[in-house]
BANU-591993 format. One record per residue (C-alpha): residue number from 1; x, y, z. Coordinates in steps of 0.2 Angstrom, whole numbers, plus 5000, padded with zeros to 4 digits. Example, Ala and Ser with C-alpha at 12.3 -4.5 7.8 and 13.67 -1.06 7.14 Angstrom:
REM BANU-591993
1 | 5062 | 4978 | 5039
2 | 5068 | 4995 | 5036
This chain:
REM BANU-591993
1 | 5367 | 5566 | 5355
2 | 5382 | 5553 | 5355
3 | 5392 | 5566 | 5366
4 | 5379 | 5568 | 5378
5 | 5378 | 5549 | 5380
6 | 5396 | 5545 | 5380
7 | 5396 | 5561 | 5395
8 | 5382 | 5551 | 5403
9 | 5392 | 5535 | 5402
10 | 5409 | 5542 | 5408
11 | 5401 | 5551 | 5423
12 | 5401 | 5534 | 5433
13 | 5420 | 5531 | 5429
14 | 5426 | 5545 | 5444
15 | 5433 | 5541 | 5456
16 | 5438 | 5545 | 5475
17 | 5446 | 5538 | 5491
18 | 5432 | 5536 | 5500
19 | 5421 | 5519 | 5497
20 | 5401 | 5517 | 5497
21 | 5394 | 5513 | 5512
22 | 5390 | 5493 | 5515
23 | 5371 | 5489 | 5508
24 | 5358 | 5486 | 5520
25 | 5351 | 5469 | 5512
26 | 5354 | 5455 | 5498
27 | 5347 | 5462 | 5479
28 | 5338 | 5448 | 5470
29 | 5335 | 5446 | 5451
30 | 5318 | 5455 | 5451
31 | 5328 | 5473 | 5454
32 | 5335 | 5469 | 5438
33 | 5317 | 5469 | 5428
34 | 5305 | 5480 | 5421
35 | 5306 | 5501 | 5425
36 | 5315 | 5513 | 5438
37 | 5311 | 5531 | 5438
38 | 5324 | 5543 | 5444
39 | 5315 | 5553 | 5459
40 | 5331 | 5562 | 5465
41 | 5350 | 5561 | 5463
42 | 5367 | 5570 | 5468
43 | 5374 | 5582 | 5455
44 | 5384 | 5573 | 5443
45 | 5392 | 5579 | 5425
46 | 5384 | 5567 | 5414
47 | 5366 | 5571 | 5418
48 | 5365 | 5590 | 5419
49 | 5355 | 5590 | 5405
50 | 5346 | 5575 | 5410
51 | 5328 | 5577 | 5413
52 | 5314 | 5564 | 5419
53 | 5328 | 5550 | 5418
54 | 5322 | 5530 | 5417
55 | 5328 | 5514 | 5415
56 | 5323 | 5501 | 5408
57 | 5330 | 5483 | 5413
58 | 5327 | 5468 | 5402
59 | 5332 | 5451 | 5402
60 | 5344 | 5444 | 5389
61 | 5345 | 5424 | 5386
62 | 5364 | 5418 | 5393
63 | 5368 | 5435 | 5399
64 | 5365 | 5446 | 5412
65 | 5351 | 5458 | 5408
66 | 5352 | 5476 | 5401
67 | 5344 | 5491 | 5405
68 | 5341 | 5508 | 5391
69 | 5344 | 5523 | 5404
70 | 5331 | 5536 | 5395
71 | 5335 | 5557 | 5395
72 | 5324 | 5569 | 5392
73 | 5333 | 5583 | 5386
74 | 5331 | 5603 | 5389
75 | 5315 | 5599 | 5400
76 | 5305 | 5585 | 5406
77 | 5297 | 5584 | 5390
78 | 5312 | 5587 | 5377
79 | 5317 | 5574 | 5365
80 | 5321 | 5558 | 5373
81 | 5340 | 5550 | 5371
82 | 5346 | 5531 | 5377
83 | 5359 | 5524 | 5381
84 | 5360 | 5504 | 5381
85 | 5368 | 5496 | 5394
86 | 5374 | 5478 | 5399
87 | 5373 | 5473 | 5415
88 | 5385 | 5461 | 5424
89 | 5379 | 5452 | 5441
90 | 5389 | 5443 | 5454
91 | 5389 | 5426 | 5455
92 | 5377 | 5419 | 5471
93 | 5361 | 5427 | 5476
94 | 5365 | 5445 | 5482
95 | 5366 | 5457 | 5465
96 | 5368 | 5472 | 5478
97 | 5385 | 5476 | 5469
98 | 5387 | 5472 | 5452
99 | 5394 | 5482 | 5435
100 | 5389 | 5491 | 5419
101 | 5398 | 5493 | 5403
102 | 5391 | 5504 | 5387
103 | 5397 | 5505 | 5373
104 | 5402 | 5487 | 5368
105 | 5413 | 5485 | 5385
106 | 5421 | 5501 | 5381
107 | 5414 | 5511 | 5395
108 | 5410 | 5504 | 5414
109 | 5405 | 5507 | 5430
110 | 5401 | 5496 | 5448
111 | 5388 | 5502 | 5456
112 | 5379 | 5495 | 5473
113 | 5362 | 5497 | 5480
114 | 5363 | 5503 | 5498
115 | 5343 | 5501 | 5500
116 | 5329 | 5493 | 5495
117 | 5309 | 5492 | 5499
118 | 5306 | 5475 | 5500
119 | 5290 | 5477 | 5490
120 | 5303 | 5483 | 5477
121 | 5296 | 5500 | 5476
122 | 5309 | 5508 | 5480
123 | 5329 | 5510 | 5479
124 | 5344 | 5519 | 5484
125 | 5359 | 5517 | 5473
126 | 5375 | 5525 | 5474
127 | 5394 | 5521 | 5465
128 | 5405 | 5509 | 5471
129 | 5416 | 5525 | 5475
130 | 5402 | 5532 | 5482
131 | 5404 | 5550 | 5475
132 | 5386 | 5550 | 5469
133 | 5368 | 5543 | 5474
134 | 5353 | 5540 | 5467
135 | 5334 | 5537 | 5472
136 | 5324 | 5526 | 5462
137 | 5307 | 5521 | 5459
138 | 5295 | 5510 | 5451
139 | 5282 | 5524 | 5447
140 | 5285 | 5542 | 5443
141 | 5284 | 5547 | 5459
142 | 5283 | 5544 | 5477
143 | 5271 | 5551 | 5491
144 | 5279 | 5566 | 5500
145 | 5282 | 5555 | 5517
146 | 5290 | 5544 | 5511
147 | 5301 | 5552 | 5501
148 | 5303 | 5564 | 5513
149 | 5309 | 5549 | 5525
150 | 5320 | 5543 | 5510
151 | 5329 | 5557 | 5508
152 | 5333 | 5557 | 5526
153 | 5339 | 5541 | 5524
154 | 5351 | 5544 | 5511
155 | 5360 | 5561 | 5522
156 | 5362 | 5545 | 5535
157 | 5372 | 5536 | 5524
158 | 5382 | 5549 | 5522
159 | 5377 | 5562 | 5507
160 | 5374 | 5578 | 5508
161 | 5352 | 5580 | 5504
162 | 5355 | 5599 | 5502
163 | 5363 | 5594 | 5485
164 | 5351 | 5584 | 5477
165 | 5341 | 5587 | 5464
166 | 5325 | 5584 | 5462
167 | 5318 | 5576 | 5445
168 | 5299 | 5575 | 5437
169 | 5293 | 5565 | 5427
């Protein structure tokens, strides 16, 4: 289980030449609370055993918050595994770019979200390399349209959609 977190951890670390496309608008402190379900995601090493991801931000009292990133192993409903994760956020008022560590500091990652509904319902995340993207939301899933329009959204930023893969939860 350790592995598979540690796995899950590094797979934000790689890296590329190429650089995350600018995010669409300023991320406030309330993207930073409560729950975020995985809807879709690009292929990356550290999840390929990952099923019906979450996470799971909290605040913490003079620190940035943390979030517990949730794996369902071998299917949807296999035995869960976490990870615990501290998050750091810039200084001033726009958290669309901020940085993860795991593992006491040991492990981290910068990530940036591109998008965001402004009813908070939604998010598209990607690495500050952008080699890999995510879409998030507050509840398990989305309706069909809109996903459907969010998925276009994300091949306009650049990624291929014929790639992602698809999560349940």
């Amino acid at each position: 289980m350790l592995r598979t977190l540690i796995i899950a951890a590094v797979m934000v670390l790689a890296t590329s030449a190429q650089a995350a496309p600018q995010p669409n608008k300023a991320v406030g402190p309330q993207f930073f609370t409560g729950r975020w379900y995985e809807i879709a995601r690009s292929p990356n090493v550290g999840q390929r055993d990952c099923h019906s991801p979450t996470y799971e931000f909290a605040p913490r009292q003079n620190a940035g918050p943390r979030f517990t990133l949730t794996c369902r192993k071998g299917s949807p409903a296999g035995p869960a595994e976490r990870l615990n994760v501290s998050v750091r956020l810039p200084k001033g008022e726009d958290a669309a770019r901020f940085k993860v560590t795991a593992l006491g500091g040991v492990l981290s990652a910068d990530y940036v979200v591109l998008d965001l509904a402004d009813d908070l319902t939604w998010a598209i995340m990607t690495t500050r390399t952008g080699d890999h993207v995510w879409l998030l939301a507050r509840r398990p899933s989305l309706p069909m349209e809109l996903r459907s329009s969010l998925v276009s959204r994300i091949g306009a930023l650049g990624y291929d959609i014929r790639r992602l893969i698809y999560l349940t939860h």
